[in-house]
N, C-alpha and C positions, 0 to 999 in steps of 0.2 A: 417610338419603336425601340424596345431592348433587342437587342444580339447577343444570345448566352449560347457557354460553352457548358456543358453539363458531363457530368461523371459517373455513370451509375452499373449496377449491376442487374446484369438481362437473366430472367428467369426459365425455365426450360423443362421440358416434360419430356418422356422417354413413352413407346408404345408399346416396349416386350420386356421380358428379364434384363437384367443389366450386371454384370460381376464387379463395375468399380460404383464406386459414393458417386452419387446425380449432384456431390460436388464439385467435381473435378468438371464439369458439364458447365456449371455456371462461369459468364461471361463477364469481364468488367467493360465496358462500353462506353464512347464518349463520343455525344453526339451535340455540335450544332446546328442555331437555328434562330428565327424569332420567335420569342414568345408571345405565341398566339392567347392561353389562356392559361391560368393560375387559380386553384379553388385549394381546400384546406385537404384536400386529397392526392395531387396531380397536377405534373404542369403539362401544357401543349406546345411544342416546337413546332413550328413551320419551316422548310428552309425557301421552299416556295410561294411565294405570298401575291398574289394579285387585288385588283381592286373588288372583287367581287367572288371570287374562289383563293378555296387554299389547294394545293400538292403535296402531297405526301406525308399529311402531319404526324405525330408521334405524341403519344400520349405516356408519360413516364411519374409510375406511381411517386410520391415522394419517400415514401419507407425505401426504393431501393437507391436512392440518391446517395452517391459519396459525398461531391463537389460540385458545385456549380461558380458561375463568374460572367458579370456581364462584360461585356467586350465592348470597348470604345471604337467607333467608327469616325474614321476621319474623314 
């Protein structure tokens, strides 16, 4: 089981006019968890993990990735 800290930027959508850059909107975000899954796309964090269900996973493309780091559990 990894424990990653990951780094990334959240993306965002507006539903009317807007007078400033739908830059100033985007978020940098850093979310832990276990990773659930890893494909050449996207990873999955879980931070709740059972034997038979997951909670709340998070699915985070890899293009919006800064940083990530596994986390040593002692």
């Amino acid at each position: 089981m990894k424990v990653m800290l990951v780094e990334w930027y959240d993306s965002c959508s507006c539903d009317s006019w807007i007078t400033r850059s739908i830059e100033e909107h985007i978020d940098k975000v850093v979310s832990m968890g276990i990773l659930f899954r890893e494909d050449e796309n996207e990873i999955e964090l879980v931070p709740n993990l059972g034997t038979d269900v997951k909670l709340h996973p998070i699915a985070i493309p890899k293009g919006c990735i800064i940083r990530r780091r596994q986390l040593q559990l002692r």
